[in-house]
N, C-alpha and C positions, 0 to 999 in steps of 0.2 A: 331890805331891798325887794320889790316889787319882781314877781317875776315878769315880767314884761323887762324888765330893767335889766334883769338878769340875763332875757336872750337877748337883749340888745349887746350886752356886754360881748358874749358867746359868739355872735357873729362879725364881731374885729378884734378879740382874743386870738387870734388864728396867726400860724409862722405862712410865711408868704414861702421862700423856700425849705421849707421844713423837711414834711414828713415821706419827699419825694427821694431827699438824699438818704433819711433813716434806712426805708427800704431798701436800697443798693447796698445799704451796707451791715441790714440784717439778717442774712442768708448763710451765716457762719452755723455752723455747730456748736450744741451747746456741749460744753466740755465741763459743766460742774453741776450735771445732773446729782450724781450724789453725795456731794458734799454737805460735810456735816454742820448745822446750826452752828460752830464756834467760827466758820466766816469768817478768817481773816484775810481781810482786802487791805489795799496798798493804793495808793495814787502815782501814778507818775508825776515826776517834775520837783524835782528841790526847790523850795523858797529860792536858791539864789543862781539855780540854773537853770540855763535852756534849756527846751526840749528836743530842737533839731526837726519838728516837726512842722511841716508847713501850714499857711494861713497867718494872716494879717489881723483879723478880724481883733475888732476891739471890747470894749466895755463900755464904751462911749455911748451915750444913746447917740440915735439919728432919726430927722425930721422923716415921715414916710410922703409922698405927692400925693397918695392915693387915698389916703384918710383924713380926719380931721384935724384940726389944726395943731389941735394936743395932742396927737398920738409921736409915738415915737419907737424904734427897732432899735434892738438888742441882739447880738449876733454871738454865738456859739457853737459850737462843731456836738454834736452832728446835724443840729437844725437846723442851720443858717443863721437867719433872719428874723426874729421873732418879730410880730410888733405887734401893739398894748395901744389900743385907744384911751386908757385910764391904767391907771397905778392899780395893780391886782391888790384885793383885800383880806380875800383869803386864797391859804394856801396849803398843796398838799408835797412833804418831800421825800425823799428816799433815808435819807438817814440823819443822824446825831452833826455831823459835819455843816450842812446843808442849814439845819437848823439853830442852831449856836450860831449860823452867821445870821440867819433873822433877825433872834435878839441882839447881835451886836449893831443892827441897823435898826433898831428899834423897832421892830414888829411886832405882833402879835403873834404867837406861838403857832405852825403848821398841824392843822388839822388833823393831821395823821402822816405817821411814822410808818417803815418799812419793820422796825422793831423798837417800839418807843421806852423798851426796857436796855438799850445798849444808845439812845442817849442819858445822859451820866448830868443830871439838872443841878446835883447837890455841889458842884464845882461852883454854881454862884451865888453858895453859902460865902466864898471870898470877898464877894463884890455886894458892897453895898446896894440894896434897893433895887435891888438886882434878881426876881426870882420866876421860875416858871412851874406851873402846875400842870400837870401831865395826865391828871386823872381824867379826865375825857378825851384824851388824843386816840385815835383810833390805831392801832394796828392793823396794817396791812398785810401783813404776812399769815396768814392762815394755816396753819400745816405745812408750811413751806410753801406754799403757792398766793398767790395774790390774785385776787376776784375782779373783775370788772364792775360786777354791779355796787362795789366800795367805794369808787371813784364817782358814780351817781349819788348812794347817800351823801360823800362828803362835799360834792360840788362845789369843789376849791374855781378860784378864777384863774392858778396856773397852778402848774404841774411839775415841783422843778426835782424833776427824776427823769436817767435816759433812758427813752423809750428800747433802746436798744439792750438796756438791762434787763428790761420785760421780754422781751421778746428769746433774750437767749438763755436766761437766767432760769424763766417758769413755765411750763409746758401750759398751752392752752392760749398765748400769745400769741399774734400774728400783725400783721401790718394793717388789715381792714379792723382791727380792736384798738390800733395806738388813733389810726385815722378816726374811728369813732369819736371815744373820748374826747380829744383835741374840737371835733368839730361839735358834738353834743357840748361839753361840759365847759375845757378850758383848754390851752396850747400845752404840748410839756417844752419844758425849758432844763436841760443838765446834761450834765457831764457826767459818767463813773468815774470821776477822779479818785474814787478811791482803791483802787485795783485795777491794776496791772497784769494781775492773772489772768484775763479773760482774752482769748485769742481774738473775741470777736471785734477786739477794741484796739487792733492794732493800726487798722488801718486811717482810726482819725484820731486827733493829735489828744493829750489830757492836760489838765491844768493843776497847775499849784494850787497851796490853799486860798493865798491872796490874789492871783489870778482870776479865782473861781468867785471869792469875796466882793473883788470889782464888779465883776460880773451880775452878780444879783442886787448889788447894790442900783448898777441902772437902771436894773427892771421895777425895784422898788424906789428908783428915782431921789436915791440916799447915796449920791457922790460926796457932798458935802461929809457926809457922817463915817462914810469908806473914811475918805482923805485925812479924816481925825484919827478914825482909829490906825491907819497905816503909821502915824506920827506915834503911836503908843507902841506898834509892833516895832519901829527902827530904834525907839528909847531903850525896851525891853533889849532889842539885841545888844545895842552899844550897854545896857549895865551888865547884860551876860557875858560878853567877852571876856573879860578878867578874870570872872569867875571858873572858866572852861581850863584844866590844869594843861601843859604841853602832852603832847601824843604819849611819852617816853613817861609820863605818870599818872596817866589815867589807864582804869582796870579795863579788863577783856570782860564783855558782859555778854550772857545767852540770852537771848529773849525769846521764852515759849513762851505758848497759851496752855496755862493749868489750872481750873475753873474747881471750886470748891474745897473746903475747907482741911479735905487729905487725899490731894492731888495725888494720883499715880501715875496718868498719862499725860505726857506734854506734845504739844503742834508747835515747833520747831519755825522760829522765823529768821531768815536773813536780814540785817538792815541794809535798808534799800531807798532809793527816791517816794516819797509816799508822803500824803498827811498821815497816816497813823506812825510813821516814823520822823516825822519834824522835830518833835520834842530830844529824840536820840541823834537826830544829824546835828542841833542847834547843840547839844552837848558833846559831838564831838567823841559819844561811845564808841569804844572800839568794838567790833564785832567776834566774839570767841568762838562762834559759828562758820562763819565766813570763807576758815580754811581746813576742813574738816569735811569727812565723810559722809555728816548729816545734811542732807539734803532738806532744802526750804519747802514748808506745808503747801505753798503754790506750786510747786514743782511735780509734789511726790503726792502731797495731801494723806501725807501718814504720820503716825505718831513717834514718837521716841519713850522710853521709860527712864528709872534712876541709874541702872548700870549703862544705858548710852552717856547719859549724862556726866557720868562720874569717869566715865572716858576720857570726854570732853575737858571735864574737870574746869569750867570757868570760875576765874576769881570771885565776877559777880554772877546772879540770879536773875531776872527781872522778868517777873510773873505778869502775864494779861488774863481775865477775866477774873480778875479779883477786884475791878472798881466801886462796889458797890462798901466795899470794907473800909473803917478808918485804918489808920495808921496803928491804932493799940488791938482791933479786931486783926488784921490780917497778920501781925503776930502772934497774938493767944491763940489762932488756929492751923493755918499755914507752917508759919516759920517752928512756931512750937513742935507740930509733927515730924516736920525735917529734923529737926533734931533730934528727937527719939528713934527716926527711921534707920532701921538696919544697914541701910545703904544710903541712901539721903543721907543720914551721921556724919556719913565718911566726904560727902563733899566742901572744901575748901572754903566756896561760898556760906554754907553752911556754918561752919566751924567757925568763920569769922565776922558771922552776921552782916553778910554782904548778900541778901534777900531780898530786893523789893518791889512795890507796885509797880507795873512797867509802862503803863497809863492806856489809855483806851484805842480803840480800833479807830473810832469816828473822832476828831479834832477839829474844830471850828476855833475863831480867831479867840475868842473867850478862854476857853479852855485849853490850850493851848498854852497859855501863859501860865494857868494855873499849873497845870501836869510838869512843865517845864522848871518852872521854879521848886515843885518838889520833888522831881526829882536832882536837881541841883543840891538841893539840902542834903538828900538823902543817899546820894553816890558820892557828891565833892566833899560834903561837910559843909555846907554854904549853911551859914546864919544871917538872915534877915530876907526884906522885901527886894525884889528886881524889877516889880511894874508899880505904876501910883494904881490904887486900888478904884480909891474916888473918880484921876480922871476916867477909866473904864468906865463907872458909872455915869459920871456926866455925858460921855460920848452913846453910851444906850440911850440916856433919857433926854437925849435932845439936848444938855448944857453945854454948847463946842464953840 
């Protein structure tokens, strides 16, 4: 692409009501100055519930009067209004979520990640024909901070990260930097659907995973390929159902984050409305945390050890930051050490080999399916497939 073509692009890439609303509503505090790299975020909004949150606003594209004949607006909270005189080509986005719905709409992989090591690629080892290489994706997170002049090398045509996560999340953000970029480079287009935690996001509404799925789907002008894969996500539910045992014989499961191979400290998660908890609502886990002392890593942003734990004493385990481990690694290190731990030993979990992956922070409609169906095997005892693998594939590679 010519650069001439390129500002031509740049100068109707642009949200009409956009970055006027960001502003009014990025004047919050940032309250996770120091929080530590394990980051765990939450989305509001259940696959099957409301949010109670107002706006109408759709997924739908819409004709703009003001542009060309092929442009069309896409509308999300907190921009408004996006609109796209052309189908963006490339792209830059904020996380693992965001990006797994690329590939499910057939994209080209984003440019660059917010931490392109906690998207989790080898999930579409499952899927046929299915694969992404990451080895040139850029990282944006630097030290914990994100650079503006990243956003110029990568010169994506959108941005689909909330401005308003820059702005509260990394010191050195401000409204004349989101204004920049959007008009130098490309518009941002997102949601932090992935967290809940952040005060500053209280006051505009967040989206579900398939919510937010729609949603990018218009901007990449892949409703037809949404609409497919939605027909794969209501399959998947209707084979899971059966599978989910009643409340009164499924186990009490903890879910921390315990990162490496002889975990001592855990981060403590309640399950809650989120994509990173979809997988646990759509199974219906009971939460062993929930009525207890220990207070959620959002809340307190502290740790727990093995004697809180062994307090707690949950039937099951279910570890986050171990996705990079197969199933025979995250036992010969993990579970192995629990066993031999002086204390770890003595929990129940433990004892009866009820230990396992608890699946990733970032869930996109891809993965999602995967994580879910193993952990179905792996809590219920479920043997066999709950999604057609192939149609997945077909529906990434254009077969619908």
């Amino acid at each position: 692409m010519s650069d001439d073509t390129r500002r031509t692009r740049r100068n109707v890439l642009r949200t009409s009501a956009a970055l006027a609303a960001v502003g009014g509503l990025a004047g919050c505090s940032q309250d996770e100055s120091g929080a530590r790299s394990t980051d765990g975020e939450t989305e509001m909004n259940a696959e099957n519930e409301t949010d109670g949150t107002s706006g109408t606003d759709s997924g739908t594209p819409s004709e703009t009067t003001t542009a060309a004949e092929s442009s069309y607006s896409v509308a999300i909270e907190p921009m408004g209004e996006v609109t796209f005189e052309s189908v963006p080509e490339t792209w830059v986005a904020n996380n693992g979520s965001w990006a797994d719905m690329g590939i499910a709409l057939g994209q080209e992989p984003p440019k660059g990640l917010w931490l392109p090591s906690r998207y989790h690629t080898h999930y579409y080892d499952e899927i046929p024909d299915v694969s992404v290489d990451k080895s040139n994706m850029a990282t944006l997170s630097q030290q914990g901070s994100v650079g503006k002049e990243q956003f110029y090398e990568l010169d994506g045509d959108v941005h689909i990260i909330d401005p308003n996560f820059l702005q509260n999340r990394f010191d050195g953000w401000d409204q004349t930097d989101v204004d920049e970029v959007s008009e130098q480079i490309g518009p941002f287009f997102g949601n932090s659907i992935f967290s809940t935690g952040y005060t500053w996001h209280s006051e505009y509404r967040y989206y579900s995973l398939m919510e937010a799925f729609e949603k990018l789907a218009a901007v990449f002008q892949e409703t037809d390929r949404y609409e497919a894969f939605e027909s794969v996500h209501e399959e998947f539910q209707n084979a899971l159902a059966p599978v989910v045992p009643t409340r009164s014989e499924r186990p009490s499961a903890a879910v921390v984050w315990g990162a490496g191979d002889q975990p001592e400290t855990f981060y403590p998660y309640t399950i809650g409305p989120g994509t990173s908890f979809k997988h646990l609502r759509d199974l219906g886990v009971k939460d062993a945390l929930a009525e207890t002392d220990v207070k959620d890593f959002h809340t307190s942003r502290g740790a727990i050890d093995y004697e809180t734990l062994l307090e707690v004493d949950p039937p099951a385990l279910l570890l986050r930051g171990q996705e990079t481990k197969t199933a025979d690694e995250f036992r010969d290190t993990v579970v192995s050490y629990m066993q031999d731990h002086d204390v770890a030993g003595d929990l129940t979990a433990v004892q009866n080999g009820d230990v396992y992956q608890a699946g990733p922070l970032y869930q996109g409609p891809i993965t999602n399916l995967v994580v879910t169906e193993r952990l179905a095997a792996t809590l219920y005892d479920h043997d066999g497939e709950l999604f057609d693998r192939q149609r997945v594939s077909d529906v990434v590679n254009g077969d619908f």
